[in-house]
N, C-alpha and C positions, 0 to 999 in steps of 0.2 A: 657250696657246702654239701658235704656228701653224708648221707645217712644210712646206717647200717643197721636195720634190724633182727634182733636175735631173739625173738617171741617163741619162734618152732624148736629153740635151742635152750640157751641159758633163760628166755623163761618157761619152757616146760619142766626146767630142774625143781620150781618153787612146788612146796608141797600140798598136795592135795590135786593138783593139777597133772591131768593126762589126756591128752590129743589123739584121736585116731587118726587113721590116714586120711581118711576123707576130712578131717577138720583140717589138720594141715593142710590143705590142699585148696582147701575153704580162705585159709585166713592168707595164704601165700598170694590167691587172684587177686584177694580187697587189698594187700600189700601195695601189689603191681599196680591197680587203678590207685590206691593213693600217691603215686609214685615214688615210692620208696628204691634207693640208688642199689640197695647188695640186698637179698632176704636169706639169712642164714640157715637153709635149709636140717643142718643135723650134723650129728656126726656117723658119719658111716659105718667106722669102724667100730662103733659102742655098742650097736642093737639093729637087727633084723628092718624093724620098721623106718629107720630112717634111710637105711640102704633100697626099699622098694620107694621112699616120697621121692629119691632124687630119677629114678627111672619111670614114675608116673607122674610128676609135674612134666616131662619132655613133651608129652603130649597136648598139652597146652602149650599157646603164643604168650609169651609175657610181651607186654607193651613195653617195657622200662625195663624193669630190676635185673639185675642178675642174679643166678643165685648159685649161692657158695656153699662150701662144704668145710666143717668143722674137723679139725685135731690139732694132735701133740706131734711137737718135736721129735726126731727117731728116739729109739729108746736107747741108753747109754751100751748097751751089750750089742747091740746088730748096725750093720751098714744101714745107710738110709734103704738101700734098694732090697735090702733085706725085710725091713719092716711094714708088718701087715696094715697096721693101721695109717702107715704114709700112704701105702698102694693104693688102699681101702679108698682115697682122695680122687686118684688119679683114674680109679674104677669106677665113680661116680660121674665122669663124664660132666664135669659142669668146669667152668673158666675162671673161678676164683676161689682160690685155696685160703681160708683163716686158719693159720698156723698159732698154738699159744705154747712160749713157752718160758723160763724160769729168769726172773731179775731180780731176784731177793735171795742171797747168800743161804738164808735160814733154809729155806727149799731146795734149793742147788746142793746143800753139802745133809740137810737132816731127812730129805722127804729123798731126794733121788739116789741120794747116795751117790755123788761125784763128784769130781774136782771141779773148779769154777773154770778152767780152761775147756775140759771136757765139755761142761752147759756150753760154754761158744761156739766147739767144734759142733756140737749136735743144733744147733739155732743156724749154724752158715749150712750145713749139711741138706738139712730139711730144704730151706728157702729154695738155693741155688738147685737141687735135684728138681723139686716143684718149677721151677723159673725153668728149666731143661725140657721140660713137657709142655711148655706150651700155657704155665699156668700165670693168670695174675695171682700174687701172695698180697696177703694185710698180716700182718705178724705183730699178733698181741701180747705183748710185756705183760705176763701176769703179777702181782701185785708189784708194779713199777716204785709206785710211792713209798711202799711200806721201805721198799728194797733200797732206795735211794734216799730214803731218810736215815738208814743205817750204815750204806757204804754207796756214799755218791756216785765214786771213780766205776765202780763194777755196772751197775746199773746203767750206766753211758754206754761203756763196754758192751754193754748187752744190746741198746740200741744201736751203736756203732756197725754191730756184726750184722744187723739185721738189713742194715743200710747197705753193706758193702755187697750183701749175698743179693742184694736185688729186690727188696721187699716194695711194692706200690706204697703202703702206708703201714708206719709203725702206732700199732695203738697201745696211748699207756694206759693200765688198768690200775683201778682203784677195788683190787679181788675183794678183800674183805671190810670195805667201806667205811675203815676209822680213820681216813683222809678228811682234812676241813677245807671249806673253798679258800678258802687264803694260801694254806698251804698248795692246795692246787694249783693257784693263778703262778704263786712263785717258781714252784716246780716246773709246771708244764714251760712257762716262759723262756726260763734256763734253758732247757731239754731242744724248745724248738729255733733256738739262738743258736747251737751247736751241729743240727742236721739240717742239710736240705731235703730229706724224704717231709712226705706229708705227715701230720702228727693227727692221731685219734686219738678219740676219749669212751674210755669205759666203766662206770661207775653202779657199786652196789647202794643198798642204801641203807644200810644199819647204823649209821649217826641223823638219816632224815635229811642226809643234803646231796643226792646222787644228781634233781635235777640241777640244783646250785652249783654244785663242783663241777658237772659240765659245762655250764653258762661261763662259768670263772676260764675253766678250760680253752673255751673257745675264746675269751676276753684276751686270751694270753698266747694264743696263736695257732690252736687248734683247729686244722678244717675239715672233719671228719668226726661222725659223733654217733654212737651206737646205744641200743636201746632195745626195749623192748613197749609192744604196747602196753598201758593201764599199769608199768611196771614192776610185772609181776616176773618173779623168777628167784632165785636161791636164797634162805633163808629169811630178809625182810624184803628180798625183790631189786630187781636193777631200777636204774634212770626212767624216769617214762617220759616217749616220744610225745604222749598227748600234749605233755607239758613244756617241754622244750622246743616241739616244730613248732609252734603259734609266736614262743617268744623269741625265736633266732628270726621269723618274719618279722611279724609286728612291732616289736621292741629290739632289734638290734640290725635291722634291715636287711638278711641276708637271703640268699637267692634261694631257695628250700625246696625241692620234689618239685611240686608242680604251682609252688606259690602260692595266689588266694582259693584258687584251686583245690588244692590238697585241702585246706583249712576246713574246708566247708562240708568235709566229709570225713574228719577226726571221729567226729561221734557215731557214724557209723560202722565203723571200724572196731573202733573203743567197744560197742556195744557186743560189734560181733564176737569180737575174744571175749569178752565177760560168759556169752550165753555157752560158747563150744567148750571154755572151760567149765565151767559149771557153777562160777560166780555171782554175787551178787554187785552190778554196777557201782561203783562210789559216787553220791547224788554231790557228795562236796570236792571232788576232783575240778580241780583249778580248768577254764575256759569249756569244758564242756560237760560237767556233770549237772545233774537236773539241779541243782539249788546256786549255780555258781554265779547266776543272773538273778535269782530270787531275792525278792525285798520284804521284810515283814515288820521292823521297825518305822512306826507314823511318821516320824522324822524323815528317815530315806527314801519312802516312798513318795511325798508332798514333794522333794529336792529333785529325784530323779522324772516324778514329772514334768516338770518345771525342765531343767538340763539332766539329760541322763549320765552324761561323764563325770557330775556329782559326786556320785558313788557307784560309779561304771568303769574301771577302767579299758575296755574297747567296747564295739557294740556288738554284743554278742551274735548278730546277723553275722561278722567277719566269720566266728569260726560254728555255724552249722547249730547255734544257739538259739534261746530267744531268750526274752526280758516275763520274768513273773514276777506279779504281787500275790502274795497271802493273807488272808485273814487270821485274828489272833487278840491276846491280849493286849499284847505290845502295840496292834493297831492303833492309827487317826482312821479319822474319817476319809482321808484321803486311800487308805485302802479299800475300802468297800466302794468308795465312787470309779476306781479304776474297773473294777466287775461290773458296776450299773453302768459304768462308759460303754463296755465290750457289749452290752446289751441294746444300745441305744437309746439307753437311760441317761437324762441330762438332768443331773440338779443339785444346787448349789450347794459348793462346800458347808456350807455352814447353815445348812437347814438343819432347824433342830429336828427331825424325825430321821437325820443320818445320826445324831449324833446318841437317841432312842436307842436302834438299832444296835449299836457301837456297845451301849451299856449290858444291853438283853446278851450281846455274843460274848462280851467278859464274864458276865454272871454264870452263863453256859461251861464256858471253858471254866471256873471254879468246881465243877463236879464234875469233871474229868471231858468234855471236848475239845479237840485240837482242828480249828477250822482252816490250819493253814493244810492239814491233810484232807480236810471234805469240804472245803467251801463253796459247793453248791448249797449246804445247808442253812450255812450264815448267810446267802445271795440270799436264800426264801422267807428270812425274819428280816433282814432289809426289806424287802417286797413287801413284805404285810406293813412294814411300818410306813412305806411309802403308799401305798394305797395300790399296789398295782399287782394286786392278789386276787382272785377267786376261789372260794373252796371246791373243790370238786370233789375233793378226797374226802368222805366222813366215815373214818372205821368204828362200827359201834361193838363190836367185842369179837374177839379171835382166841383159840383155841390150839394147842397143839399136839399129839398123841403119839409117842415115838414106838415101836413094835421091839422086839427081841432082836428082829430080822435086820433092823437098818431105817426100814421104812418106815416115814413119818405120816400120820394123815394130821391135817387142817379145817379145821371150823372156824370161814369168815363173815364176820357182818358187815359190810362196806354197802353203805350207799341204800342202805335198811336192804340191800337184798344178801342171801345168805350162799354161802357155795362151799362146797369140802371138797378136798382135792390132796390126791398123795404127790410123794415126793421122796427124792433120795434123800433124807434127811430133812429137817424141820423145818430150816430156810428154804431151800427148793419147795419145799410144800406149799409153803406160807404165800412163796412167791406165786407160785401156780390157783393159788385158791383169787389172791387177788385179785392178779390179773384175769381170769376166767369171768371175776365180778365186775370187772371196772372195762373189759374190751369191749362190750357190748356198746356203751355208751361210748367209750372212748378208743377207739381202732388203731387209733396211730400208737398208743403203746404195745400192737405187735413188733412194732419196729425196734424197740428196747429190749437188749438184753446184759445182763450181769456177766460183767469181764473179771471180776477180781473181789475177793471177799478177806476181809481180814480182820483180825481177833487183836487186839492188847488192852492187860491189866494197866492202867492207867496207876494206881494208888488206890486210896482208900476215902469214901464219903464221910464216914464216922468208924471209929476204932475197929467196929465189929463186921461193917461191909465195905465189902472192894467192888469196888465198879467195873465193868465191862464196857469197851471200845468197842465198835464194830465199826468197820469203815468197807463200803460196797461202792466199787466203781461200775458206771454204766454205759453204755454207748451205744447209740441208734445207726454204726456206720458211716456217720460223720463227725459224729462228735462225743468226746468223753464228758465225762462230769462225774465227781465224788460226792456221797452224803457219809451223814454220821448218825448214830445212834449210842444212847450211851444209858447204862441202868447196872443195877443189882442183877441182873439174867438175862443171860445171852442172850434166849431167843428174842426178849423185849428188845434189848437192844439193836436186835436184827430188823426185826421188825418196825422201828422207828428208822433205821436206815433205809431199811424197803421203802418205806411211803416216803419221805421223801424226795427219795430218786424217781419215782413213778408222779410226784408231786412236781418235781422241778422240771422234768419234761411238758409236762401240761401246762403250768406257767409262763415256760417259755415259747411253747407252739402255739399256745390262745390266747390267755391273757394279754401276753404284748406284743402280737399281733393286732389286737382287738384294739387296743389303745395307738396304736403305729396307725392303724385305720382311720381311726377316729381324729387323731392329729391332722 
């Protein structure tokens, strides 16, 4: 099964989204190690910058891919060897030419303005001139479906010409995405009962089924499948690879890039188009987004303890995953024991001070906390309920004073000793006045610092006040961990987030250690 991705191409078209050359260049290496078979480098003839990506990738060894160069058809007025943007292919310097051009009448006679023998003359013309130089071709039927659902016979025609002129693989597209997979499976079937060329598949996703109409596609004799990653690209976005390379392995057995291999490195891939484009990752993206393994229902968490294929369908180790429980209203107690597990905390489901615990973190989440986003916080009212607390932390009153300028100072009473300390803002203050009072005694929270800070109106306590979310992630360099804080006023709210994350470190570096000891 060969895969075709077109991330650098059709999906730099989706908007909001623009690549520099160095990202290109970035996303085309992770392409290659994930071993992706073609990486649709651009179109030459469109823009300045894709005509320098195909002469600074040379410089780099691709381990696998090839990579191709995008255009159209000659244009209906000029000889193919006339035309700049055919040349523009052959100037690029690369070995596989993706040719797209017209199978839907509507196009051929309203958008080109030509006769439908003309479309063939210019689809054999192109091909065979590219096949003359030396090139492999993949010759995309643009919108195939739409075209073939209105005039069978032509749309054959069109793949017919593609077939005769020499094309490697004919891909049929699904251009403007109101194709259903059934219709797919039909079509495509027909289409690859009639050629012996290879048959692709290219689908947008404006009905929400580009991965399904692929899948169908392939059911129906397609072996060749284009995409792009996280799939993003023109208007609601193409097929995405994340989602089809895991399921043409593991659900339909076929031989993919580099197999378990590849799988295992989706997500970092995934990740890295999200950050060059400038995205925000989808945490519910099927096999590898951060909640696609996450359990937070008491019900599914007790089951997939127990057998995780439950409510697993693979295990998410296959593709570069892993297995989370979150805390929550929704929780059993069998979520909180999955965190005192990971701690080397052993005790029994049905202790009543899990089930203590259980109550205090619903009552919590009723004024606005979400302990599946900080649950270090719900670990540390578990802990006090199990006995395997120490207070360390006693803030006896804090203060905050912000300037004109930016800058905030702090007045803290932690631990009855007093310390003021600035800060670029209130939290930074707050944090520094703490710590300055508690490292004395406690050293190891130099090791701690604040990766990530974040604000949401959750709703409202009573008619008249809305509550304030603050959720602060921490990490000593080995380890993360979230808390929560939740109030009438940020900076309180920050401030109950502060301790603690400063609290749950210390709990877990003494406390039970001390008790691990003592065992």
């Amino acid at each position: 099964m060969e895969v075709l991705d077109t991330t650098l191409r059709d999906g730099a078209q989706g908007a909001n989204i623009s690549f520099t050359l160095n990202d290109k260049v970035k996303i085309a290496l992770a392409l290659d190690d994930l071993g992706v078979d073609y990486i649709e480098g651009g179109w030459p003839g469109s823009n300045p910058k894709d005509e320098e990506f195909f002469k600074v990738i040379k410089d780099y060894t691709l381990s696998r891919s090839k990579i191709a160069a995008f255009g159209s058809t000659r244009r209906r007025d000029l000889k193919v060897y006339e035309d700049p943007s055919v040349n523009s292919i052959i100037k690029s310097d690369v070995k596989v030419a993706v040719i797209f051009g017209k199978s839907w009448t509507l196009h051929v006679t309203e958008v080109l303005k030509a006769s439908l023998e003309e479309n063939l003359e210019m689809i054999y013309d192109t091909i065979s001139y590219l096949k003359s130089h030396g090139m492999e071709v993949i010759f995309d039927s643009e919108h195939f479906y739409q075209g073939y659902k209105e005039n069978p016979e032509y749309a054959l025609k069109v793949v017919k010409t593609a077939e005769s002129a020499g094309a490697e693989v004919i891909v049929l597209a699904d251009t403007n995405g109101g194709t259903l997979p059934f219709e797919i499976y039909e079509i495509t079937k027909e289409v690859a009962s009639k050629v012996k060329t290879k048959i692709g598949l290219h689908m947008h996703n404006d009905t929400g089924c580009a991965v399904a109409n692929t899948i169908m596609g392939v059911k129906a004799g397609a072996r060749h499948v284009q995409g792009t990653i996280n799939g993003i690209g023109e208007r609601t976005g193409n097929a995405d690879l994340i989602q089809i390379i895991p399921t043409l392995v593991l659900k339909m057995g076929f031989n993919v890039l580099k197999g378990m291999e590849s799988l295992k490195k989706l997500k970092n891939v995934s990740r890295l188009v999200c950050e060059l484009a400038g995205i925000q990752c989808n945490p519910y993206q099927p096999y590898i987004g951060d909640n696609s393994f996450t359990h937070k229902a008491g019900v599914h968490v007790d089951a997939v303890m127990k057998v995780s294929r439950a409510y697993e369908h693979i295990d998410p180790v296959l593709v570069g995953n892993e297995r989370r429980f979150v805390i929550s209203e929704l929780s059993g107690t069998s979520n909180i024991l999955t965190y005192l597990l990971n701690l080397g905390i052993k005790v029994d489901k049905k202790d009543s001070r899990l089930r203590n615990a259980l109550e205090k973190i619903k009552e919590m989440e009723k004024i606005g906390y979400s302990f599946d986003i900080g649950p270090a916080s719900a670990v540390l009212i578990a802990l006090r309920e199990l006995g395997y607390y120490n207070k360390y932390i006693d803030v006896n009153y804090w203060k905050v004073i912000t300037e004109e300028n930016g800058v905030a100072i702090a007045v803290v009473k932690v631990n009855s000793k007093l310390e003021v300390s600035e800060g670029v803002g209130p939290v930074h203050a707050v944090d520094r006045a703490l710590r300055n009072a508690l490292q004395t005694i406690f050293p190891e929270l130099s090791n701690v610092r604040l990766t990530d800070y974040r604000v949401i109106l959750p709703g409202e306590i009573k008619s008249t006040e809305s509550v304030v979310r603050v959720t602060i992630e921490f990490s000593d360099g080995r380890n993360n961990w979230k808390t929560e804080g939740v109030s009438t006023n940020i900076i309180d709210a920050s401030v109950k987030a502060l301790i603690d994350g400063l609290d749950y470190y210390l709990q877990i570096n003494r406390t039970l250690k001390l008790y691990k000891e003592v065992e």
